[in-house]
C-alpha positions in Angstrom: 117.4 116.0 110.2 118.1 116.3 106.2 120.2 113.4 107.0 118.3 111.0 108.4 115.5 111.0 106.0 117.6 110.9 103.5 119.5 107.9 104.9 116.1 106.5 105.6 115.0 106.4 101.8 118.3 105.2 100.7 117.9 102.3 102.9 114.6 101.5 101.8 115.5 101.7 97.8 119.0 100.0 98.4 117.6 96.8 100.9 115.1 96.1 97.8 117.8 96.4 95.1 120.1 94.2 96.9 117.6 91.7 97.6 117.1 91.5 93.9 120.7 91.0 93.2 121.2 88.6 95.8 118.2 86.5 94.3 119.8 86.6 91.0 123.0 85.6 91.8 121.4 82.3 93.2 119.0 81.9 90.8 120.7 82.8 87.2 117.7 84.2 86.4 117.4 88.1 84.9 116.1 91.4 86.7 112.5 90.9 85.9 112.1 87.2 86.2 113.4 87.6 89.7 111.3 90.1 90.8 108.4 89.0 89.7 109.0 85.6 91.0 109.9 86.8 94.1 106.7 89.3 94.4 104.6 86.1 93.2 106.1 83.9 95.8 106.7 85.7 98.9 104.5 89.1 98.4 105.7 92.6 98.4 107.4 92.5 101.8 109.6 90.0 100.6 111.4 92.7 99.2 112.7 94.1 102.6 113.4 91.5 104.3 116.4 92.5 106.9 115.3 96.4 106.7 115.3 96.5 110.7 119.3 95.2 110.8 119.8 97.9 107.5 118.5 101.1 109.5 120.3 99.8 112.3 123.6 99.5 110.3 122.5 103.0 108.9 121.8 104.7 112.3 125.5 103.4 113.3 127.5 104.1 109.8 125.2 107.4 110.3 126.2 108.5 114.3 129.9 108.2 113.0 129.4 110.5 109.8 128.5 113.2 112.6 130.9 113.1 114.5 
């Protein structure tokens, strides 16, 4: 059970993280300017975009960890 919630948090942190990167490496623009431009132009949810295909690459990576 441990497991899953903490796969579940990871997932959440790490899907907004890399959609921050990603943004930057197309834009050229720095950590904060891409956040805040993408929180100004898309809204909060913006930053977890893909989350349902992240958990369900999590719940696979996860199934295999146990076994």
């Amino acid at each position: 059970m441990f497991l899953f919630v903490g796969d579940f948090v990871l997932v959440l942190v790490a899907t907004a993280i890399e959609t921050v990167k990603t943004r930057m490496q197309v834009s050229g623009l720095g950590v904060g300017q891409t956040a805040s431009s993408l929180y100004a132009n898309e809204g909060l949810a913006a930053f977890w975009k893909g989350l349902a295909f992240a958990w369900g690459r999590e719940i696979f990576y996860t199934s295999i960890k146990l076994g």
